[in-house]
C-alpha positions in Angstrom: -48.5 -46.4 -18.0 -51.9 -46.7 -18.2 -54.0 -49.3 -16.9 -54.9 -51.5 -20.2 -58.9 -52.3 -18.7 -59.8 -48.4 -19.2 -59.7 -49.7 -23.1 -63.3 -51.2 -22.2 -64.6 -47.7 -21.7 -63.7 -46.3 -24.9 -66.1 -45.9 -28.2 -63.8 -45.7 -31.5 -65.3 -44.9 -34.9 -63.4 -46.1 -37.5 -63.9 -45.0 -40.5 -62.5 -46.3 -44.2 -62.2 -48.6 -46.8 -63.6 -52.3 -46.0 -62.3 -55.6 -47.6 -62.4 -59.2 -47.1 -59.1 -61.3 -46.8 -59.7 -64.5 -48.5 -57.2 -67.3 -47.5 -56.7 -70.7 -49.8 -54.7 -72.8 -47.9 -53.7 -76.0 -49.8 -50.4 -78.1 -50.9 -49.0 -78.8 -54.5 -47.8 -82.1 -55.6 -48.3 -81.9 -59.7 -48.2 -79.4 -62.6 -51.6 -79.5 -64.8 -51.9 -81.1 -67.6 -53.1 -77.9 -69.4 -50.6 -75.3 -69.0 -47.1 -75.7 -67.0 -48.9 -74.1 -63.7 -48.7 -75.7 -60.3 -51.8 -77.5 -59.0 -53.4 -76.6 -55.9 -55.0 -79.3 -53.6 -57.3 -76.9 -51.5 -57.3 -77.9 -47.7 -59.4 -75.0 -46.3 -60.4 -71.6 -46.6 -60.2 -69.0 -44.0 -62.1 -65.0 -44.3 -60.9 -62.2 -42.1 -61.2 -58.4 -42.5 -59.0 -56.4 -44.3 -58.8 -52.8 -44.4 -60.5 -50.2 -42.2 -62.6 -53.6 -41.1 -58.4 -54.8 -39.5 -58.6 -51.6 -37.7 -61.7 -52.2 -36.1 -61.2 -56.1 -35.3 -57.8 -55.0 -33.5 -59.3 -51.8 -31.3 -62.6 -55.3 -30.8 -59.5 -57.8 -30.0 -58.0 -54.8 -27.3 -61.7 -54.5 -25.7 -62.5 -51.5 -27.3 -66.3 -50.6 -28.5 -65.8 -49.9 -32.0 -68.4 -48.2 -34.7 -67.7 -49.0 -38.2 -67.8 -46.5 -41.3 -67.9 -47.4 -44.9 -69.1 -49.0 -48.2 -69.7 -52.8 -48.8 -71.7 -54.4 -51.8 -74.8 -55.8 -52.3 -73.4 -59.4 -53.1 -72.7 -62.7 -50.5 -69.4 -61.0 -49.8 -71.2 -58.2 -48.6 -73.4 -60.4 -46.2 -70.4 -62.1 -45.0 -68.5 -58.7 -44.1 -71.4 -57.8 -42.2 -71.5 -60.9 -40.6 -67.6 -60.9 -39.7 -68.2 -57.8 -37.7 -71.9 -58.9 -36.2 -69.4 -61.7 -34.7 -66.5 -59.5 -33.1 -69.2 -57.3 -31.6 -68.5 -54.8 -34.0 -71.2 -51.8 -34.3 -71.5 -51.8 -38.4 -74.9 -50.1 -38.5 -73.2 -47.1 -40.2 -71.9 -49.5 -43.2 -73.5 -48.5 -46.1 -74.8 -51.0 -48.9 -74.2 -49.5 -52.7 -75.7 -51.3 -54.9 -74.2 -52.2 -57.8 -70.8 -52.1 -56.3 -68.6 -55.0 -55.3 -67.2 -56.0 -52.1 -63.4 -55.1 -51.9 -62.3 -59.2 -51.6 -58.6 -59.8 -52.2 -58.1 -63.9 -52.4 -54.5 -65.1 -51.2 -53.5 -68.5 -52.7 -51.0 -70.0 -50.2 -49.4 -73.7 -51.1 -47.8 -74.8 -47.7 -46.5 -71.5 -45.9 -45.7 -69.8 -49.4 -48.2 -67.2 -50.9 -48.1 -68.3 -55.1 -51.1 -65.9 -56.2 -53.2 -62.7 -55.0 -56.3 -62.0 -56.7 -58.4 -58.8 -55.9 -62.0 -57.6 -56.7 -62.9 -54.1 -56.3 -63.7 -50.5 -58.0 -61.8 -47.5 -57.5 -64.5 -45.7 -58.3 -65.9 -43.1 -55.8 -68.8 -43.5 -53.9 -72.5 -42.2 -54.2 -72.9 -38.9 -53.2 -75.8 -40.1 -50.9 -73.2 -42.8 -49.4 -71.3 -40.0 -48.7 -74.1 -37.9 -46.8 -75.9 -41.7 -44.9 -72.2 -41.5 -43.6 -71.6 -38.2 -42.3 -75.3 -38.6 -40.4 -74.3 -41.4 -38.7 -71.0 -40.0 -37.9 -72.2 -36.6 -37.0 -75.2 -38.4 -34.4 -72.7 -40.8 -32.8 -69.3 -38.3 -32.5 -70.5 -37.2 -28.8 -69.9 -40.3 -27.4 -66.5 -41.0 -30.0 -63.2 -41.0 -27.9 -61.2 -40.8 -31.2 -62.0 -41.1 -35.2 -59.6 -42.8 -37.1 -59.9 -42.6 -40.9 -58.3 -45.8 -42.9 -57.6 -44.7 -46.5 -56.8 -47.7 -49.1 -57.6 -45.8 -52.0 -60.6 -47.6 -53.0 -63.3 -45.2 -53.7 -64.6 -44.0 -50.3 -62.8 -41.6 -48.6 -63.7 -38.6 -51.1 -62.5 -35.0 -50.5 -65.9 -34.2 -49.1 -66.2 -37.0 -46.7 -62.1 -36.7 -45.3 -63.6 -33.1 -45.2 -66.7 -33.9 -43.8 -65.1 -36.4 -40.9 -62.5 -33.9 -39.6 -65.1 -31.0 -39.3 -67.4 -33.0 -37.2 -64.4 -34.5 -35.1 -63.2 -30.9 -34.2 -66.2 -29.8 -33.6 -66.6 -32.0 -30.6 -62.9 -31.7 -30.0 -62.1 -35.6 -31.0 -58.5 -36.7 -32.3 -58.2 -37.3 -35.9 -56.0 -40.1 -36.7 -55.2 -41.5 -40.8 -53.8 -43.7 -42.2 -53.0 -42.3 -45.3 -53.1 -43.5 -49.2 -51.4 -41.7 -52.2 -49.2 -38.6 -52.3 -51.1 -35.8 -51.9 -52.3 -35.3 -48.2 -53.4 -31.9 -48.7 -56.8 -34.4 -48.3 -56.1 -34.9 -44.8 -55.9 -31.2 -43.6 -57.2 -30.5 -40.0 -56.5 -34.2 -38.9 -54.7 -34.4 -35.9 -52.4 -37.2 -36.8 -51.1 -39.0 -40.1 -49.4 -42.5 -39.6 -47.1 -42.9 -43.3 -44.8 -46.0 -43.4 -41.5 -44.4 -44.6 -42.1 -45.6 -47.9 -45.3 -43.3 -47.9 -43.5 -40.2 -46.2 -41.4 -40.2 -49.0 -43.2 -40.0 -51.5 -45.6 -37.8 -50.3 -42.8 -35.5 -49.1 -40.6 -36.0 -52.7 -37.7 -36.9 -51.5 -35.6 -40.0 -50.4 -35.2 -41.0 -47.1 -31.7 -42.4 -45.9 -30.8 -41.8 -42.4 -32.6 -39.8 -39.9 -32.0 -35.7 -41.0 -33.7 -36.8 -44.1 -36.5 -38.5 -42.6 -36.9 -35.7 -40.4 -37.1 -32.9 -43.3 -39.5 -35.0 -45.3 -41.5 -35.1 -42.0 -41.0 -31.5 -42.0 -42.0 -30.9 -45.9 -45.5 -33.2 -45.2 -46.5 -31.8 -42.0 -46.6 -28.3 -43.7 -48.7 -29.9 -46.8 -51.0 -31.5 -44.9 -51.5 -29.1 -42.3 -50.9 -30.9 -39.4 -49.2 -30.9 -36.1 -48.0 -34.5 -35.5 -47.3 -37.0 -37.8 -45.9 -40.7 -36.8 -43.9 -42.4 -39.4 -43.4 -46.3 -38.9 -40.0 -47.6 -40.0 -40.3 -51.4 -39.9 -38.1 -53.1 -38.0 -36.7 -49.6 -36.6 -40.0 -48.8 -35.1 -41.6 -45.1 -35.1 -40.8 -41.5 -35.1 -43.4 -39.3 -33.4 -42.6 -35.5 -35.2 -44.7 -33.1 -33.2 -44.2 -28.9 -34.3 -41.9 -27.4 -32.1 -40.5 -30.5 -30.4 -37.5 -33.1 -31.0 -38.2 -36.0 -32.7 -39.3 -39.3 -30.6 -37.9 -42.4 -31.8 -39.5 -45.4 -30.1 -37.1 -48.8 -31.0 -38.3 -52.0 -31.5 -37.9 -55.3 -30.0 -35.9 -58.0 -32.3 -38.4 -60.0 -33.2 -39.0 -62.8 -36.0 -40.9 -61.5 -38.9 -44.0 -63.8 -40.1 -45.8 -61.3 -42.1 -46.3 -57.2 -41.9 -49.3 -57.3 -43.7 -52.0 -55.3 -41.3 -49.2 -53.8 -39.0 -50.4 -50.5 -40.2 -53.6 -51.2 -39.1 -52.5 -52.3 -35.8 -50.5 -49.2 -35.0 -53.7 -46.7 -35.9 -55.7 -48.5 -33.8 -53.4 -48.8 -30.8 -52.7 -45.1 -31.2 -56.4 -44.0 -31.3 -56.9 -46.0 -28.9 -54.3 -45.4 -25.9 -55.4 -41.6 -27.1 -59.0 -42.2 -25.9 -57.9 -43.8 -22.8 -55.7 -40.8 -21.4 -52.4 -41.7 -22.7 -50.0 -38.9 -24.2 -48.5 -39.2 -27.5 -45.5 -40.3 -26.4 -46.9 -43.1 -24.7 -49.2 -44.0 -27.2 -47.0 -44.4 -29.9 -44.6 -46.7 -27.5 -48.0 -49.0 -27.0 -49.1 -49.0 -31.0 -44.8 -49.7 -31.8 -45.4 -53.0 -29.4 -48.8 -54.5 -30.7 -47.4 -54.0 -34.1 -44.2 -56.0 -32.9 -46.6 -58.5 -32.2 -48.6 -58.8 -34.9 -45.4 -58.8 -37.6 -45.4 -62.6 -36.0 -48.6 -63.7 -37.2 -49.3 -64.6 -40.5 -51.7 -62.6 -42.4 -53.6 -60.0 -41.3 -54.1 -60.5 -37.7 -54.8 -58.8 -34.3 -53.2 -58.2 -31.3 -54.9 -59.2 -26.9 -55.0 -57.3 -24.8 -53.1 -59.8 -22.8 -50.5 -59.7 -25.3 -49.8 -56.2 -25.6 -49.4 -55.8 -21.8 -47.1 -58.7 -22.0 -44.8 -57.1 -24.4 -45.3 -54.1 -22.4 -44.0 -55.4 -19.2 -46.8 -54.6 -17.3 -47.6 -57.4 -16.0 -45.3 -60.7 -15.0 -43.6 -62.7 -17.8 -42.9 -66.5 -17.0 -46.0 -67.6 -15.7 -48.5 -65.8 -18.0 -46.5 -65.7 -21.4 -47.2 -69.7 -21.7 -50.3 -69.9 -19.7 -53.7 -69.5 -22.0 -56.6 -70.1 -22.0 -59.1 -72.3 -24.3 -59.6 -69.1 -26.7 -56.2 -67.8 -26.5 -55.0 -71.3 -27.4 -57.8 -71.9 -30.4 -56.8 -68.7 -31.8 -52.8 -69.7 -31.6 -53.7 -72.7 -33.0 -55.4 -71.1 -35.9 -51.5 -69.1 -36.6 -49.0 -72.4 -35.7 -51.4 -74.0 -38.3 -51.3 -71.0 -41.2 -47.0 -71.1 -40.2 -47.4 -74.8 -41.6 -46.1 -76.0 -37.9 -47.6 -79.2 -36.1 -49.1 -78.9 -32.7 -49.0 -82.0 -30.1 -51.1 -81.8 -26.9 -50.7 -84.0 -23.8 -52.8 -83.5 -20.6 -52.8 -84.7 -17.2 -52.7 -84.2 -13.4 -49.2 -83.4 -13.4 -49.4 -83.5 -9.9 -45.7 -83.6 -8.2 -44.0 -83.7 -11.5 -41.0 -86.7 -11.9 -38.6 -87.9 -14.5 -41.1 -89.5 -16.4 -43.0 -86.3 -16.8 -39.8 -84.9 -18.1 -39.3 -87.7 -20.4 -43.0 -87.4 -21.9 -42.7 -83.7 -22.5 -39.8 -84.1 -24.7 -40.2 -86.9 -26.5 -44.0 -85.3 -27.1 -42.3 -82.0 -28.4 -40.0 -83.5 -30.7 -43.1 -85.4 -32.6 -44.5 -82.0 -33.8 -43.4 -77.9 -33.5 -45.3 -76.7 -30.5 -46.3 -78.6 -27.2 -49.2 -77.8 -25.4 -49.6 -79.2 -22.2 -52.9 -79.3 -20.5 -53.3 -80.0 -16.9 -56.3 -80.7 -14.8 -57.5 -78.0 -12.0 -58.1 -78.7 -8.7 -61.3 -80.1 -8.5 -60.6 -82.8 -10.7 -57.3 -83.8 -9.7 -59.4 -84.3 -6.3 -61.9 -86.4 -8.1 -58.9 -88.9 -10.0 -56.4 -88.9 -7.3 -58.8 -89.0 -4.4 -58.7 -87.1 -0.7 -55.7 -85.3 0.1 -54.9 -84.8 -3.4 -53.5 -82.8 -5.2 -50.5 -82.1 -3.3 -49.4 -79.1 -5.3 -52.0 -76.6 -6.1 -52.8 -75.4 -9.9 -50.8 -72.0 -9.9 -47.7 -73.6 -8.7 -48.3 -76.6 -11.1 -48.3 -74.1 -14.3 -45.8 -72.1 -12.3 -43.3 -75.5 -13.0 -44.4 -76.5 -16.6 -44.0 -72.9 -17.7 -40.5 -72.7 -16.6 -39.7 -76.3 -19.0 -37.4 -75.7 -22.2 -39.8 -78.3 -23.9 -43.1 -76.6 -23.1 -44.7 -73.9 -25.5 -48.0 -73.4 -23.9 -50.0 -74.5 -20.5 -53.9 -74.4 -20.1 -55.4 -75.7 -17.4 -59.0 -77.4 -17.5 -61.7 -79.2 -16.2 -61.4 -83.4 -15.9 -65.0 -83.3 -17.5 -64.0 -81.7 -20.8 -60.6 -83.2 -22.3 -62.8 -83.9 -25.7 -63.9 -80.2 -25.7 -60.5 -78.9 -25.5 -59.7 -81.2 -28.3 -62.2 -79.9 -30.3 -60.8 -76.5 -30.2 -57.3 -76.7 -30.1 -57.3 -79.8 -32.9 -53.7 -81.1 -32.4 -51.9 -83.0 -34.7 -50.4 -85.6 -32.6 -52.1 -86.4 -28.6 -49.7 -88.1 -26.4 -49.8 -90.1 -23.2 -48.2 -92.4 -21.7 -47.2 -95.8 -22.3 -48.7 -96.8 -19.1 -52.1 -96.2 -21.1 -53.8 -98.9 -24.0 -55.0 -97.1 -27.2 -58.3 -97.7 -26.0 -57.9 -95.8 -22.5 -56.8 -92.2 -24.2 -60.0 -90.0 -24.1 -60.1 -88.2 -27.2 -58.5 -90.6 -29.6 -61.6 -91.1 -31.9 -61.7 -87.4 -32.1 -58.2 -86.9 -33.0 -58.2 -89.9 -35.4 -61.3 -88.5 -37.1 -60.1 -84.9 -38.4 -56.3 -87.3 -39.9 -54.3 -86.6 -36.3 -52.7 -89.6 -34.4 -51.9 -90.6 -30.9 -49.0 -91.5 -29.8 -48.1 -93.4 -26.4 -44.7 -92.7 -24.6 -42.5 -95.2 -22.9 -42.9 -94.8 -18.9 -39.8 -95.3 -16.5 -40.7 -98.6 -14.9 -41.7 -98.1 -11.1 -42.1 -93.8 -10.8 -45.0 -92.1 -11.0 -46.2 -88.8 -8.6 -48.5 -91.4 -6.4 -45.4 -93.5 -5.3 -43.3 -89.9 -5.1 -46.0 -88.7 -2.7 -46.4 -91.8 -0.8 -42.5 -92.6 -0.6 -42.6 -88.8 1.1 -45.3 -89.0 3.0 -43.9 -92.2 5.1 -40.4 -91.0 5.7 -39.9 -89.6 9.5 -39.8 -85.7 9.7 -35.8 -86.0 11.4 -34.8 -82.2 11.1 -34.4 -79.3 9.4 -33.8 -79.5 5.5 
């Protein structure tokens, strides 16, 4: 396989329709008094990017350098786009402002962990011929340094037949992969690509006929390769994962992992940009589609439109060890977790300590902390300040081996380890619902309880077994007599 830190290397262009994802997060607890429609008592509002700009964030999220393509308006939404993509690191020089047009925004009312309401703005209409031609200049001075173009169609006006014509000619030219994600039924549009990614929903239509079991699928495969005019063609199935068709070879099916299903909106998205991406970095097709069928088995686990780590991906890739590193974060991993456990409606509690010889009690505190909320996060202290709390000699089990221990616990969802100095930052971040301690501690003692107290969290204390704790373990151990062997 290869090595996932090539990715850094790698320029992408991405090229498509742009949207922002609007997220209204709030509960309902009455019917209005004007018309028999639930109430929403807004709690927040979260934007992401939708569209060609999901593409993009993913291949930013993998480490990827990424160049943007496409059409935004000249309204606040607009701005914020921009902005979105300014943040990630996300070259959007080549995003064109048409005035006049809106900013593709589709708004998702969600009361609790149920979506009630979607409501879109946008134009169909196509764009400006001079959109068309700032594009293809941008596209045409930037290809040499492009390890793969991949096109993003959502049907909303952009992609014309002389821009998809425009974007393939200059991509073969230099002799850069095409990859689409494709929209509608006729992908005649899409001649000369190198790849097309239909869901099997899409393959069928385009192809006109149903798809039932696997000879079909592969003679509507058959039917659209020869319309489009193209050689390969990758058609995602959902929970059966992908079929890579390539002209004058057997069909590839790469399975998926079982895997609970939060939300598929964006998967599509994810698997172009893994594809396009493992391309660039020297991976064959095979190969590639097996990495973009496991970041989209990641991403079907997130809610809304999400991305996938790098981390993660070579996780589910087996490339690197499981145990220790699945629940080990760290701060931004976790803040970013924290933002999904929170869309899934679930609570998050957070203890922290030395953990330093871990007894009974520790065992105890975990889970009785874990069943006050949905996911436990336990943060310990490195090293260095275990060394400046406990004193010389301490502690007497390094870090690694400490996470090492709390990763293998039932009761345990996630491990970060962090400096003594900055419990209040982590809180900050991570924002828990409940903080526990133990009951060895007064309100007053636990650092961090005004913050948690302040955003409507609570702390709870935990009884303590009378008499254990790791100093009188450690003490107990270190003035018994060596006698032997073990």
């Amino acid at each position: 396989m290869i090595d996932l830190s090539v990715f850094s290397d790698c320029r992408i262009w991405v090229v498509g329709d742009l949207m922002l994802d609007e997220y209204v997060w709030g509960g309902v607890e009455r019917v209005s008094p004007e018309a028999p429609v639930p109430v929403l008592a807004v709690d927040r509002e979260d934007h992401t990017l939708g569209g060609a700009g999901n593409v993009a964030a993913n291949l930013a999220a993998l480490g990827a350098r990424v160049t943007v393509a496409g059409v935004a308006g000249d309204d606040r939404h607009g701005i914020l786009l921009r902005q979105r993509f300014q943040i990630l690191g996300i070259d959007a020089d080549a995003v064109v402002v048409e005035a006049g047009r809106p900013t593709t925004r589709k708004t998702r009312i969600i009361a609790g962990r149920q979506q009630v309401l979607r409501i879109d703005r946008e134009t169909p209409r196509p764009v400006r011929t001079g959109t068309v031609a700032a594009i293809l200049a941008k596209l045409e001075a930037g290809m040499p340094s492009a390890g793969a173009v991949l096109i993003s169609d959502y049907g909303k006006g952009l992609l014309t037949r002389e821009l998809l014509a425009g974007i393939i000619a200059a991509a073969r030219r230099r002799g850069k992969p095409v990859l689409v994600d494709p929209k509608g039924e006729d992908y005649s549009r899409y001649a000369g690509a190198t790849l097309i990614t239909p869901n099997r929903k899409e393959a069928a239509q385009a192809a006109g006929i149903a798809i039932t079991d696997a000879e079909s699928l592969k003679r509507a495969a058959g039917i659209v390769q020869e319309r489009a005019g193209v050689d390969r063609l990758v058609v995602t199935c959902g929970p059966d994962g992908m079929v890579l068709f390539e002209k004058g070879k057997e069909p590839q099916t790469i399975r998926s992992e079982a895997r609970q299903v939060f939300d598929v909106s964006g998967a599509g998205d994810t698997v172009i940009a893994v594809l396009g991406l493992a391309l660039a970095a020297g991976a064959d097709w095979v190969e590639a589609a097996g990495m973009a069928n496991a970041a989209a088995g990641i991403v079907v686990g997130k809610v809304g439109t999400a991305t996938v780590s790098r981390k993660e991906l070579a996780l589910a890739l087996g490339s690197v060890g499981t145990g220790l590193l699945e629940k080990l974060k760290d701060i931004d991993e976790l803040e970013a977790l924290a933002a999904e456990i929170r869309k899934r409606g679930q609570r998050i509690v957070l203890t922290n300590g030395c953990f330093d010889f871990l007894h009974a009690g520790h065992l105890n505190l975990f889970s009785a902390s874990r069943r006050l909320g949905d996911v436990l996060v336990v943060a310990i202290d490195d090293d260095e300040s275990v060394r400046a709390i406990k004193g010389p000699g301490r502690p007497v089990i390094g870090a690694r081996e400490r996470v090492r221990t709390l990763c293998a616990l039932d009761a345990v969802d996630y491990v970060v380890v962090f400096s003594g100095k900055d419990p209040e930052k982590l809180i900050d971040r991570l924002r828990p619902d409940v903080l526990t301690k133990g009951g060895n501690y007064g309100l007053g003692d636990v650092v961090g309880r005004e913050r948690v107290e302040a955003y409507g969290g609570r702390v709870e204390l935990i009884p303590v077994t009378e008499g254990l704790s790791s100093r009188a373990v450690i003490d107990s151990i270190r003035r018994e007599p060596v006698t032997g062997k073990d």
